[in-house]
C-alpha positions in Angstrom: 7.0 -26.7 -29.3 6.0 -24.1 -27.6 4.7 -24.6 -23.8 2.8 -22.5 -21.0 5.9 -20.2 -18.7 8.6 -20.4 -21.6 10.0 -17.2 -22.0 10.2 -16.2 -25.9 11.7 -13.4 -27.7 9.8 -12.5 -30.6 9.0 -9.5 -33.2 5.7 -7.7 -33.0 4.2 -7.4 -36.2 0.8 -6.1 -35.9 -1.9 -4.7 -33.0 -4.5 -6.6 -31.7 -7.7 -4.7 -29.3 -6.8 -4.1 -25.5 -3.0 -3.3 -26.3 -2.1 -6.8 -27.6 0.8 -6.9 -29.8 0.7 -9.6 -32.3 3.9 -12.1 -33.0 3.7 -14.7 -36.0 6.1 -17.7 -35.0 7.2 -20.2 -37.7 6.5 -23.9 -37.2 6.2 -26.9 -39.1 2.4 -26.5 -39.3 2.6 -22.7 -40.6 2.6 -19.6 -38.7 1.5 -19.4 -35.5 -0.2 -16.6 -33.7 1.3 -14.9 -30.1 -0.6 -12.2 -28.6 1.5 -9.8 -26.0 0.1 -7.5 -23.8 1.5 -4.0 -23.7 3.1 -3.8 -26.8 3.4 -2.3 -30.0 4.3 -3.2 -33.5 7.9 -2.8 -34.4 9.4 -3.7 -30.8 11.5 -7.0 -30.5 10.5 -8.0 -26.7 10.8 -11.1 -24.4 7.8 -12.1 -23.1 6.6 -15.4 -20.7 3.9 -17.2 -22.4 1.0 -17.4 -20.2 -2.0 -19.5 -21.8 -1.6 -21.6 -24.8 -4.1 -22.7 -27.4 -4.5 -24.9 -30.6 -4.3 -22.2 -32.6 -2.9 -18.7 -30.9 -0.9 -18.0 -27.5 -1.1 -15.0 -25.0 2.0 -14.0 -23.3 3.5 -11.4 -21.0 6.0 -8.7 -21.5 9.1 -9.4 -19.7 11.2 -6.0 -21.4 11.6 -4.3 -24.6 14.7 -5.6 -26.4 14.6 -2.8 -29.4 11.7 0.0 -29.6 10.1 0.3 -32.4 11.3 2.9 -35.1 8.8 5.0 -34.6 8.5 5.7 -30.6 10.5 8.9 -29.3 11.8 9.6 -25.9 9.0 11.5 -24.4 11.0 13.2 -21.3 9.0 10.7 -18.8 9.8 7.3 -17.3 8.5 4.7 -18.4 5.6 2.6 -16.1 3.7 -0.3 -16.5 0.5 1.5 -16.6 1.7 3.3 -19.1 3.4 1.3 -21.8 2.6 3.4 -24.3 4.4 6.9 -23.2 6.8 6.9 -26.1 4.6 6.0 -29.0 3.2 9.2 -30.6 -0.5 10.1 -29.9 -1.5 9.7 -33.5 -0.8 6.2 -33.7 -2.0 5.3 -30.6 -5.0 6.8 -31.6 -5.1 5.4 -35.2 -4.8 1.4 -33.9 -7.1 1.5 -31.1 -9.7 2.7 -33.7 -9.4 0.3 -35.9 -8.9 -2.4 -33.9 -11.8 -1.4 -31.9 -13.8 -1.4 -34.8 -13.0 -4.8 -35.4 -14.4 -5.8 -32.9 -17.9 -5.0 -33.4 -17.3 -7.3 -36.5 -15.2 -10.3 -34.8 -17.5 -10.4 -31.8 -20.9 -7.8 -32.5 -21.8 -9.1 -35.4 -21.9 -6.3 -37.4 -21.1 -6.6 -41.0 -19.5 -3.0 -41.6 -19.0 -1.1 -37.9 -17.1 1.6 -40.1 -21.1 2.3 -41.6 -22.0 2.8 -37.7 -18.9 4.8 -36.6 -19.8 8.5 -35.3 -16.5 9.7 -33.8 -13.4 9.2 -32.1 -12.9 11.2 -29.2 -9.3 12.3 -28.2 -8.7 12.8 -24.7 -8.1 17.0 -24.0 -4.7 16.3 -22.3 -2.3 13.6 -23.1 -0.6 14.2 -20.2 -0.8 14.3 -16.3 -4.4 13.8 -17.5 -5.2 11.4 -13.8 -6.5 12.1 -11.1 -5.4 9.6 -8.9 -2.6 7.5 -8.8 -0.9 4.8 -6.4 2.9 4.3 -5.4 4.3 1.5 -4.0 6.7 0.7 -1.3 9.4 -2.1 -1.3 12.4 -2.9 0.2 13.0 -4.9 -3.0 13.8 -2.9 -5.7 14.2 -3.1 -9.2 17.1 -0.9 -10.9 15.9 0.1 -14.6 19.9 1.1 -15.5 21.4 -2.1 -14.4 18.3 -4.4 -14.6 19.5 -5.7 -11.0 17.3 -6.5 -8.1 18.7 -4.6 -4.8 17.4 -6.2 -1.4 17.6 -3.8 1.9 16.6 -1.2 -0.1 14.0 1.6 -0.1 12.0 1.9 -3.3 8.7 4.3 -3.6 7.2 4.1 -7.4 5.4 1.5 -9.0 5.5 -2.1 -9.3 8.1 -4.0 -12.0 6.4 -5.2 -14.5 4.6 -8.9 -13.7 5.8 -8.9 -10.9 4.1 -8.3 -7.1 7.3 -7.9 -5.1 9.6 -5.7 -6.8 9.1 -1.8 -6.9 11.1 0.4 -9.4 11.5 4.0 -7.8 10.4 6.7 -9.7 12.7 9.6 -10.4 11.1 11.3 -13.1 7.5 12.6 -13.2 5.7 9.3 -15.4 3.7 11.7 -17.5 0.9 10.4 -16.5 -0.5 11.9 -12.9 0.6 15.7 -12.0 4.3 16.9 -12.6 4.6 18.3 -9.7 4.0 16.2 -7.1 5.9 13.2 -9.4 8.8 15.6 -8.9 8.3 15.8 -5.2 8.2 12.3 -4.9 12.0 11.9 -4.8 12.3 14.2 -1.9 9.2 12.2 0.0 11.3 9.0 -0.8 14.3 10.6 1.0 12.2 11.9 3.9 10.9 8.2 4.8 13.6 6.7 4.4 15.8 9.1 6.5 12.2 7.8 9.9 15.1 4.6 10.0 11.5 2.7 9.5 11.3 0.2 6.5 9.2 -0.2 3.7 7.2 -3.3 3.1 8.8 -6.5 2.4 6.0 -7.7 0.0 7.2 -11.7 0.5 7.9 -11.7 4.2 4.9 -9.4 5.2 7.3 -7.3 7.0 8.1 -3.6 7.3 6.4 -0.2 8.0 5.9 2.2 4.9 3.1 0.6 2.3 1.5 2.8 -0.2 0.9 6.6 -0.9 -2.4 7.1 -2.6 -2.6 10.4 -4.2 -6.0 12.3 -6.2 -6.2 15.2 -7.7 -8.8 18.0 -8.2 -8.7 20.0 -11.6 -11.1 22.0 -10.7 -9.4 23.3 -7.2 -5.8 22.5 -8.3 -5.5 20.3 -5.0 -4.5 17.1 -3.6 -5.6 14.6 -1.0 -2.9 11.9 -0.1 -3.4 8.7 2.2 0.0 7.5 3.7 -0.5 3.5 4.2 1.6 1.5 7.0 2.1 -1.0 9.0 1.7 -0.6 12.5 5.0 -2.4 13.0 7.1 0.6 14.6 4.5 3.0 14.3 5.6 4.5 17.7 8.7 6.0 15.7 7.0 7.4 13.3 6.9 11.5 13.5 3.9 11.9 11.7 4.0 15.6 12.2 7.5 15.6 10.1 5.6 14.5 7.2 2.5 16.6 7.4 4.6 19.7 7.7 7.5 18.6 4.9 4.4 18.4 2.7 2.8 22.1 3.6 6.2 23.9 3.2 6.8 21.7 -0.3 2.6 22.2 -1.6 1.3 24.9 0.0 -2.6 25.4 -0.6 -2.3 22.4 -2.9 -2.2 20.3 -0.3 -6.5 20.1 0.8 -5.5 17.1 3.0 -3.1 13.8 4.5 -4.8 10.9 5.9 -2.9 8.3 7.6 -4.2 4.5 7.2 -2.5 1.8 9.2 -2.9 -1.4 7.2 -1.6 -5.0 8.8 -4.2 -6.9 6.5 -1.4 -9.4 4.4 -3.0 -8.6 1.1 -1.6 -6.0 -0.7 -4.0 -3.4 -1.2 -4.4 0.0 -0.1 -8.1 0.7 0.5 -9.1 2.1 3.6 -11.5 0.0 4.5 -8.3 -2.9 5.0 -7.5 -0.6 7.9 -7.9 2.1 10.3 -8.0 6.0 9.1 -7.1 9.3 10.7 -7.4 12.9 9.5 -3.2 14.3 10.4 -3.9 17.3 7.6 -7.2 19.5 6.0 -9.9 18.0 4.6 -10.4 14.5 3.6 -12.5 15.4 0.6 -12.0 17.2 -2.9 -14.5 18.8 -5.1 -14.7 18.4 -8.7 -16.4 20.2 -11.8 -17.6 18.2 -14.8 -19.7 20.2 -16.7 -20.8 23.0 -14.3 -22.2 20.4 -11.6 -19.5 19.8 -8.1 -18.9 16.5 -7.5 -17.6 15.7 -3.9 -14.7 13.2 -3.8 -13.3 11.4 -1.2 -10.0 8.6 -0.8 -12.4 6.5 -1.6 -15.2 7.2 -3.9 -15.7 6.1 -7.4 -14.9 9.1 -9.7 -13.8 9.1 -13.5 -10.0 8.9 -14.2 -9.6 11.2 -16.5 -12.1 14.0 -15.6 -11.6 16.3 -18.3 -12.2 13.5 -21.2 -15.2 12.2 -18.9 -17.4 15.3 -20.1 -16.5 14.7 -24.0 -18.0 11.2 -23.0 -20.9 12.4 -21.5 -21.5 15.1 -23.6 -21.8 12.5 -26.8 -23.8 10.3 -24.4 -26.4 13.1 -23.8 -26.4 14.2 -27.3 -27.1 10.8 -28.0 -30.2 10.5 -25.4 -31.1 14.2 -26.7 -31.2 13.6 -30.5 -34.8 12.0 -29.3 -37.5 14.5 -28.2 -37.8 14.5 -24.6 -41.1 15.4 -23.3 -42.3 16.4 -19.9 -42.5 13.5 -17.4 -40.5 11.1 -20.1 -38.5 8.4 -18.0 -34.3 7.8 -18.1 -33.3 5.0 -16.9 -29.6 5.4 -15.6 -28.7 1.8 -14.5 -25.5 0.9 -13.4 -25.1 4.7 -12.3 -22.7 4.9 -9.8 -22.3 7.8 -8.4 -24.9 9.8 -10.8 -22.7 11.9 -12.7 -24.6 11.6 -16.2 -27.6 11.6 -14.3 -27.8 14.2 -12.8 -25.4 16.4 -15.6 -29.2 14.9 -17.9 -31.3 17.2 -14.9 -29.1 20.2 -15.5 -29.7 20.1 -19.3 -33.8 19.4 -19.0 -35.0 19.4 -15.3 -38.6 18.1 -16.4 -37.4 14.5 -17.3 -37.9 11.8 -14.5 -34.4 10.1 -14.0 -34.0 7.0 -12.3 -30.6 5.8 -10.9 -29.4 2.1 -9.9 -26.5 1.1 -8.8 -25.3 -1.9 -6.3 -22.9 -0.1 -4.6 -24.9 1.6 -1.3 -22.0 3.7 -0.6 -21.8 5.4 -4.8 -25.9 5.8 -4.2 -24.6 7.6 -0.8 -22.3 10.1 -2.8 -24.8 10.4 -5.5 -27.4 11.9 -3.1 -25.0 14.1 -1.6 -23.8 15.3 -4.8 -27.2 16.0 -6.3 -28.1 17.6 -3.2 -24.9 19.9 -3.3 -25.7 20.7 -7.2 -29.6 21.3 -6.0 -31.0 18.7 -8.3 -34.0 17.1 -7.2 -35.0 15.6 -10.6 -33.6 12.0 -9.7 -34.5 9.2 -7.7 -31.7 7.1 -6.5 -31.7 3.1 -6.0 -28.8 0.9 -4.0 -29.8 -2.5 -5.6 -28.5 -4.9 -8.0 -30.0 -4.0 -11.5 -31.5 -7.4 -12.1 -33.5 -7.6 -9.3 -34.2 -4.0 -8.9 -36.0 -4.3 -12.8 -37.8 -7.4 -11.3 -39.3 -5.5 -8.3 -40.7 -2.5 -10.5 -42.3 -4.5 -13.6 -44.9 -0.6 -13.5 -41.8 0.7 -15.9 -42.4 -1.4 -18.6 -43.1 -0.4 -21.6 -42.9 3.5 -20.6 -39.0 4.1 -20.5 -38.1 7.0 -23.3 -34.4 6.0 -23.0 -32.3 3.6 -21.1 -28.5 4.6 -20.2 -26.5 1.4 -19.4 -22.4 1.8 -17.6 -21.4 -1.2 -17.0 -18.3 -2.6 -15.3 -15.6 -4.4 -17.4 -17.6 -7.6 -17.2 -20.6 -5.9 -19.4 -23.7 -7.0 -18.4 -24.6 -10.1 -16.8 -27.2 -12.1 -19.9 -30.0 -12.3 -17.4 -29.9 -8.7 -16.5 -29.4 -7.6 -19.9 -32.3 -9.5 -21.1 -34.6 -8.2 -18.2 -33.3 -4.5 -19.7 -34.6 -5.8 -23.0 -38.0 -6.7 -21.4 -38.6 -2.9 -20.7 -39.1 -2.2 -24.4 -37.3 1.0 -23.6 -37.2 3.0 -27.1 -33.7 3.7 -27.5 -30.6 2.6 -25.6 -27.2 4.5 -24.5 -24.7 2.5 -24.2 -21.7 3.4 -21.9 -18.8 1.0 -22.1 -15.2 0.7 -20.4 -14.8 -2.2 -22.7 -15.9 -2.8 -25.8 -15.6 -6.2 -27.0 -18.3 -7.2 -24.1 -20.7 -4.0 -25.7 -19.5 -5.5 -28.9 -20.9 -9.1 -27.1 -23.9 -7.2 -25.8 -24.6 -5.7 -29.4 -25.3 -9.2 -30.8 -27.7 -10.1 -28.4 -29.5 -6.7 -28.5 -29.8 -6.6 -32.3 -31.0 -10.1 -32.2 -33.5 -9.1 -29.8 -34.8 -6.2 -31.6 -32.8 -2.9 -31.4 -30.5 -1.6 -34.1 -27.6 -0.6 -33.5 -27.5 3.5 -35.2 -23.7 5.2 -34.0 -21.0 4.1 -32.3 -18.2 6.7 -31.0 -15.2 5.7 -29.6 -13.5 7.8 -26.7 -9.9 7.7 -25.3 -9.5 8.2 -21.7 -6.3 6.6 -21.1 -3.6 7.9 -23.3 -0.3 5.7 -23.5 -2.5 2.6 -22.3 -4.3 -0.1 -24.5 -7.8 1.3 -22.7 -10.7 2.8 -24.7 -14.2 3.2 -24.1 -17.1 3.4 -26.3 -20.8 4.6 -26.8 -23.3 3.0 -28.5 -27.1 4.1 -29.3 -29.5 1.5 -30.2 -33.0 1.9 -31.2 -36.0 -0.4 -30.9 -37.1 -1.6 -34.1 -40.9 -0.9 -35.5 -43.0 -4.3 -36.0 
């Protein structure tokens, strides 16, 4: 029988949402159900299981034993955040829409979600489509060609799969962040490594070189990097070697190097873990979504995948716009973040009142800045939780034209989504990152009075299980 940590080999037979592949195990009480992240039907993998149930079993990929018959080599290595890579577009795209779907059935209670389903949005690039991405340092590293672990080592790429201490180098662009500096990166790997300093020993909390943190700008074809480290040895370190390695090797790609020395134990490579300083340019980029700048620094919130991001807010404002707006209507934009579809809403009809609310002070800070920079004056923004921020300003019931909810992965907290409810808004936009808790949140709003009208689905993260969604709901007529 199985147990929790045994480490399987199975067949996957089927795809389940989020990127589960599904594996039917024989037993003497019929077939039973394992669900494997990261994988796709036709691979043979070994997987550890992690939680076990009555009836069904999740589990983590270990390897790939035998690829299914229809991935192709797709030039790029392999990652773990992108386990996808060799599976053709089309049929990543064809399973995440129908098990998607599904959910609004399993979970949403809706009898038929193919009755509500608008669109499925592809993203415009399936490739080098981020625009940011971390690396890892180890002086564990994993070799994909032998499947050996090498201590003493030196390895810049990404983290082995379930695991925290191991780092497989990269030495092929992934496919998934720009191509050329994923080239470069073998040449910065060599560079470090030739300082005589060491890269972090994850388990002994030891060693110099931690992270490289890398975003992109489309719109300026530029890219802002953050070297992480230790202070251990930090008096050896030429600093200046690196800054001008980088300018002869990117040019005016380069906008700007920040240097963050990190001795917090936790493995993470925010800034705010450590002290920053400016070695290179600017510490900012600017992006364009939709004709409006958006001012981007190491740390700020910003979509992923820009270019996809304004097919998604597009169909979110043809959503809020397939209602006539009149003069002095109210938008509610809660859980805003930095204001993008907010103030994108201005440019498109300056004489609605927009209201923005998000928790985080700092994305209220950018959002001011940005709307500022785009000369928007149309929108008034809030730091303050969403609950409590509806609580303090009962004067907006009852005259909201159109709510637009973007929640985090979580969804909506019920409390909070029932005081949204309360403001007998007359339709609802519905951003979501993940769509079995909209799918959760559907239930409750259709219960409560709204009905659901279209549902679109858009893929941001090509080569991942990800997909986000957008709903529209509208309040029913007693």
């Amino acid at each position: 029988m199985l147990k929790r940590a045994d480490v399987i080999t199975v067949d996957i037979s089927g795809y389940a949402f989020g990127g589960k592949g599904v594996a039917k195990v024989a037993t003497e009480n019929g077939e039973y159900v394992i669900f494997v992240d990261n994988t796709f039907p036709g691979q043979r993998v070994k997987a550890r299981i992690s939680k076990k149930r009555k009836r069904f079993a999740e589990a983590k990929l270990i390897e790939i034993i035998e690829r299914s018959p229809i991935e192709k080599d797709a030039l790029y290595q392999e990652i773990s955040g992108g386990p996808y890579i060799f599976v053709p577009i089309e049929e990543q795209e064809k399973v995440k829409k129908e098990s998607t779907l599904e959910i609004y059935r399993r979970i949403g209670g809706v009898e038929h979600p193919e009755e509500y389903f608008d669109e499925f949005i592809a993203s415009p690039n399936h490739f080098f489509y981020r625009n940011k991405m971390e690396y890892s340092f180890s002086s564990i590293e994993h070799d994909r060609l032998t499947g050996e672990d090498i201590d003493d080592a030196f390895a810049l790429g990404f983290k082995r799969r379930g695991t925290w201490w191991k780092v497989e180098s990269l030495d092929k662009p992934s496919g998934m962040f720009d191509e050329e500096w994923e080239t470069l990166l073998i040449e910065v790997r060599a560079l470090l490594k030739s300082s005589g300093l060491p890269a972090w020993h994850p388990p002994k909390k030891t060693g110099f070189f931690r992270h490289i943190v890398v975003r992109k700008s489309f719109h300026q074809d530029k890219l802002l990097l953050n070297l992480v480290t230790s202070s251990q040895g930090i008096e050896k370190f030429k600093s200046q070697l690196f800054v001008d390695f980088l300018i002869e090797k990117l040019g005016d790609r380069l906008a700007g190097i920040q240097h963050t020395v990190n001795d917090n134990v936790a493995d993470r490579a925010k800034i705010e873990n450590g002290q920053s300083n400016l070695l290179y340019g600017e510490p900012v980029i600017v992006e364009r979504l939709l004709g409006l700048d958006f001012e981007i620094s190491m740390e700020s919130f910003f979509q992923t995948n820009p270019k996809s991001a304004e097919r998604l807010y597009t169909k979110a404002l043809d959503y809020v716009f397939e209602e006539d707006l009149n003069d002095n209507d109210v938008v509610m934009d809660l859980f805003c973040g930095t204001g993008t579809i907010g103030q994108i809403l201005t440019s498109r009809n300056e004489h609605v009142k927009i209201i923005g609310v998000d928790i985080v002070e700092e994305a209220i800070e950018d959002a001011k800045k940005n709307a500022r920079r785009n000369q928007i004056d149309g929108i008034d923004f809030y730091a303050a939780d969403v609950g409590k921020f509806l609580k303090a300003y009962p004067e907006y019931v009852g005259k909201i034209k159109t709510i637009i909810l973007d929640p985090p992965r979580a969804g909506i907290a019920p409390k909070t989504l029932k005081k949204v409810i309360d403001l007998d808004a007359e339709n609802i936009v519905y951003i979501s990152c993940n769509p079995s808790t909209q799918a959760r949140d559907t239930d409750t709003l259709m219960k409560e009075g709204y009905q659901l009208e279209k549902i679109s689905l858009v893929d941001q993260f090509p080569h991942t299980g990800h997909i986000e969604a957008i709903a529209k709901y509208k309040k029913r007529k007693v």
